[in-house]
C-alpha positions in Angstrom: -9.3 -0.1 -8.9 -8.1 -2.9 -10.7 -11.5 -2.6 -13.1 -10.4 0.9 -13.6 -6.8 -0.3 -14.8 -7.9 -2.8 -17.1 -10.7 0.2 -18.3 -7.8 2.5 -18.7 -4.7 0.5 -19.9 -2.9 2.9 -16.8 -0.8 1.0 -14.3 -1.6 2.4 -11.0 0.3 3.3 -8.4 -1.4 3.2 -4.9 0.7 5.1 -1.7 -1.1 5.2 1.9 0.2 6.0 4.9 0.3 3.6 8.1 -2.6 3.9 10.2 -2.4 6.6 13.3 -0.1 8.8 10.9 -3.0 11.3 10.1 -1.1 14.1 10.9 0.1 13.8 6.7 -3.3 13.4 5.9 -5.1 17.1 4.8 -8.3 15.7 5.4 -7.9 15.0 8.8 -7.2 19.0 9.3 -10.4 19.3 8.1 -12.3 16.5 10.0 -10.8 18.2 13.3 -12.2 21.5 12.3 -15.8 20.2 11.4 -15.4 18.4 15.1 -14.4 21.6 16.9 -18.2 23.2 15.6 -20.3 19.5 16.2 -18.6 19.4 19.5 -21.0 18.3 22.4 -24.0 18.0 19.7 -26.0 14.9 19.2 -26.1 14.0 15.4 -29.4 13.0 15.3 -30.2 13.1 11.9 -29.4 14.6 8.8 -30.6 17.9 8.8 -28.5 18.7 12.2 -25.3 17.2 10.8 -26.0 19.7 7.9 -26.3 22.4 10.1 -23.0 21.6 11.9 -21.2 21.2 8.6 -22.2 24.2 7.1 -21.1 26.0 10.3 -17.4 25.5 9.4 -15.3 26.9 7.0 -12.0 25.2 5.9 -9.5 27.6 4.4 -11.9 30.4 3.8 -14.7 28.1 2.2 -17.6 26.4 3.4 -17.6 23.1 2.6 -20.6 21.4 0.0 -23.2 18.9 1.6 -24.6 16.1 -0.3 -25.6 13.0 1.1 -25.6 9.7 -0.6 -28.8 7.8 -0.5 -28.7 4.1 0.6 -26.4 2.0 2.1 -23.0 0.9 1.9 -22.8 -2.5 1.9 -20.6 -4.1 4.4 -19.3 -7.5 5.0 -18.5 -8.0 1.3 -16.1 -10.5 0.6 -14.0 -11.5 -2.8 -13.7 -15.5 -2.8 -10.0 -16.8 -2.3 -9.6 -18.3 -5.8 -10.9 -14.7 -6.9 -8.3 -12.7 -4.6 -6.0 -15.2 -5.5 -5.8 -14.4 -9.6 -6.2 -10.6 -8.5 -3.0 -10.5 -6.2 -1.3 -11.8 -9.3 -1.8 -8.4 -10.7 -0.3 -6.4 -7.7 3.2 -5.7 -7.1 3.9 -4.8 -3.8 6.8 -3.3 -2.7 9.1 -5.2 -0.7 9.4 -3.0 2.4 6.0 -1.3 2.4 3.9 -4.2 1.1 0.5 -3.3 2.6 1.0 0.8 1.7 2.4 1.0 -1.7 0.8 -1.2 -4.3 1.2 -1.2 -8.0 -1.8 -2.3 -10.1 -1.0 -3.8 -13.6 -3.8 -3.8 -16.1 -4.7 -6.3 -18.4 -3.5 -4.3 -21.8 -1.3 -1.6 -20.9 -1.9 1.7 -22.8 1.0 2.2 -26.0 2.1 -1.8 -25.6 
């Protein structure tokens, strides 16, 4: 996101909610109904997952299916001195410090 700042010249403005409130989340509405018709199934591969998803419909509409080849890499980690010059580019709020973040880039757009 911070890449994407600097690309744009937008400051960005990121707002999540604390974990375990899903309930505000839409797309947990619609994980819950794609669980209702996998329910009991073994997702063995692909093809059955597929099959499942395309079962549901979420406010009237079938959801698309693509599937994203490769991995997604996991255990990647930004060096301290790195995070360290990066946090100098977030503001975070003073009462919700982890959930609303603000993202300064490098040359802000009309400045």
């Amino acid at each position: 996101m911070i890449e994407f700042a600097d690309w744009s010249g937008l400051e960005i403005r990121l707002i999540d909610t604390p974990p375990y409130h899903s309930e505000y989340k839409p797309i947990e509405r619609c994980w819950s109904s794609l669980q209702k018709k996998w329910n009991g199934v073994l997702l063995m591969c692909r093809s059955v997952v597929k099959v499942c998803a395309l079962r549901m419909t979420w406010k009237g509409q079938h959801p698309q299916f693509n599937t994203i080849g490769g991995d997604y890499p996991t255990g990647v980690i930004v060096p301290k001195a790195e995070m360290k010059q990066l946090e100098k580019r977030l503001q975070r709020s003073e009462k919700l410090s982890k959930y609303d973040i603000t993202i300064n880039p490098k040359n802000p757009r009309g400045r």
